[in-house]
C-alpha positions in Angstrom: 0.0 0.0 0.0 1.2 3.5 -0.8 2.3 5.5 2.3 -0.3 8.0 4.4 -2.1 4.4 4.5 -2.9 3.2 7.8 -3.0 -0.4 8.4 -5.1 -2.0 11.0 -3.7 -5.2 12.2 -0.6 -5.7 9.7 -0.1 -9.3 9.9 -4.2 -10.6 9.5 -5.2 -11.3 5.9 -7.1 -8.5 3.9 -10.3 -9.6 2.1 -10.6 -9.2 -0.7 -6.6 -8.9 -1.7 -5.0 -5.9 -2.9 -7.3 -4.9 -5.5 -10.4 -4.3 -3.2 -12.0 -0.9 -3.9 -11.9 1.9 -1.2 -15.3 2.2 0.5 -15.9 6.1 1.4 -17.1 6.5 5.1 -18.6 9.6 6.7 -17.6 10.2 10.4 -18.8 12.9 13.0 -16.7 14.1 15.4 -19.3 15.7 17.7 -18.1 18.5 19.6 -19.2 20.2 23.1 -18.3 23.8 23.6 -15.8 22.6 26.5 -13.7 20.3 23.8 -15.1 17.0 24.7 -15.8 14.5 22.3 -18.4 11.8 21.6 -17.2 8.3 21.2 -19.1 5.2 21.1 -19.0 1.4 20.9 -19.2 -0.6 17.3 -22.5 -2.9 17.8 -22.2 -6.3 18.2 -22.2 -8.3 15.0 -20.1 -5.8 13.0 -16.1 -5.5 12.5 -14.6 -5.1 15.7 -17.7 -4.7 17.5 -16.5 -3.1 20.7 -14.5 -0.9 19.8 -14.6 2.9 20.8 -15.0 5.5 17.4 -16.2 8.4 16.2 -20.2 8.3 14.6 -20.4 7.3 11.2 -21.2 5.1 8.0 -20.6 4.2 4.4 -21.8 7.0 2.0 -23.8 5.2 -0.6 -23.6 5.8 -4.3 -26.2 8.5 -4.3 -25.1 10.7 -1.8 -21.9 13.2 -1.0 -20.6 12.9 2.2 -22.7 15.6 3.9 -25.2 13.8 3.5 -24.2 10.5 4.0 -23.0 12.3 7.3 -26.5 13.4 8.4 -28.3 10.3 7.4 -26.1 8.1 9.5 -26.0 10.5 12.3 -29.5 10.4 12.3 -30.1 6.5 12.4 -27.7 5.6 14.8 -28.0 8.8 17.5 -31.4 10.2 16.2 -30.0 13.6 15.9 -30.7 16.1 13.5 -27.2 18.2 12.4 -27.3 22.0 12.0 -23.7 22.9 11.8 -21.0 20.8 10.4 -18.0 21.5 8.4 -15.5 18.8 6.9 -12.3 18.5 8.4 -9.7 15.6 7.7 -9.4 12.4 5.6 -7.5 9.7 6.1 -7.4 6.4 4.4 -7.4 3.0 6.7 -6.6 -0.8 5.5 -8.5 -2.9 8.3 -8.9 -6.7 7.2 -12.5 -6.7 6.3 -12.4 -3.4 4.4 -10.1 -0.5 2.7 -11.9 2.8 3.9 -11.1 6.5 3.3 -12.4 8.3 6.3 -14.4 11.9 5.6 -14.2 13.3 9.0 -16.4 16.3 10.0 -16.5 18.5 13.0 -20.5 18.6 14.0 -20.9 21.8 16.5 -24.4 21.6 16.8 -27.7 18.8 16.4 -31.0 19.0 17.0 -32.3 16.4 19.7 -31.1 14.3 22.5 -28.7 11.6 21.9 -30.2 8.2 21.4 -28.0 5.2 21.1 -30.1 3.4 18.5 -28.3 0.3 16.9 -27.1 -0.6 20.9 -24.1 1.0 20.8 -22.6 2.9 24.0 -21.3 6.5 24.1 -18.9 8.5 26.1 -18.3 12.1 26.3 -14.3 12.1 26.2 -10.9 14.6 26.6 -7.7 13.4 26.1 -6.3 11.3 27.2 -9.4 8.8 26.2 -10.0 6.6 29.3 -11.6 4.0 27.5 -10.4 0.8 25.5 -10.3 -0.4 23.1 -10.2 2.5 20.5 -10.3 1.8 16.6 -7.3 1.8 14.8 -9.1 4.8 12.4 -10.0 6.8 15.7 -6.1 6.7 16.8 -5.2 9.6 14.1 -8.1 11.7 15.2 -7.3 11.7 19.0 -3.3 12.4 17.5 -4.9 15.5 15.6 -6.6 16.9 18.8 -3.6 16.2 20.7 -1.2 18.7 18.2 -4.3 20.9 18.2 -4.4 21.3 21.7 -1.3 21.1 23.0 -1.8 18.0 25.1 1.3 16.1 25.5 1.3 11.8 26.0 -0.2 9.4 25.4 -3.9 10.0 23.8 -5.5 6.8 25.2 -4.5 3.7 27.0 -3.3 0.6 24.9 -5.1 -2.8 25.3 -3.6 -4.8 28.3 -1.9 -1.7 29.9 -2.4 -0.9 33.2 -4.9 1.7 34.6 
């Protein structure tokens, strides 16, 4: 893979081989006004169910990424966005899937949060206390960290002590 390619798990198989196509993802990084940060669980059933990310889905073929972005903040927190702008990209080779990552800074929704395909969520600030975290939610916690001066580590690794 060409560099600027994160891979997930480096020595597990990829599906698919090396000619898969690159599936586009939206991803909302909700924001409060005092810089904390929604996370929450994959469900169980899917990749890596678990896990700890940022909100967000495949954009399907008929949609851009804004509103992919709505549309899947809506089904799986059943809120409404009113102010979002995109942010970063970033391209990730997990096992099951070669996904470029459209993140987006959501400032404000409409509604209370509702956790709707039985994921968790946790309002967060660095360093994340909660494990474990996606390989594709890693660069985004990095990203804070430069933007905010915070120095360490940005979360705890699997197996590490408390």
């Amino acid at each position: 893979m060409a560099s600027g390619v994160l891979t997930a798990d480096p020595d597990r198989a990829r599906e698919g081989g090396p000619l898969r196509e690159m599936v586009e993802v939206a991803v909302g990084v909700l924001l409060r006004p005092d810089g904390a940060f929604l996370l929450t669980s994959r469900p169980p059933g899917k990749p890596y169910a678990g896990y700890w990310e940022f909100p967000g889905g495949k954009v399907e073929p008929s949609e851009d990424v804004r509103t992919a972005l709505e549309r899947e903040l809506r089904e799986e927190l059943g809120i409404r966005v009113t102010s979002a702008h995109a942010w970063r990209d970033e391209v990730v080779d997990y096992p099951h899937a070669l996904v470029k990552l459209h993140f987006w800074i959501v400032s404000a929704w409409d509604g209370p949060l509702q956790m709707l395909e039985g994921q968790s969520c946790s309002w967060q600030q660095l360093p994340v206390d909660l494990e474990p975290v996606l390989p594709g939610t890693v660069p985004v916690l990095a990203w804070f960290a430069q933007e905010r001066g915070f120095r360490g580590p940005t979360h705890r690794m699997p197996g590490a002590a408390a």
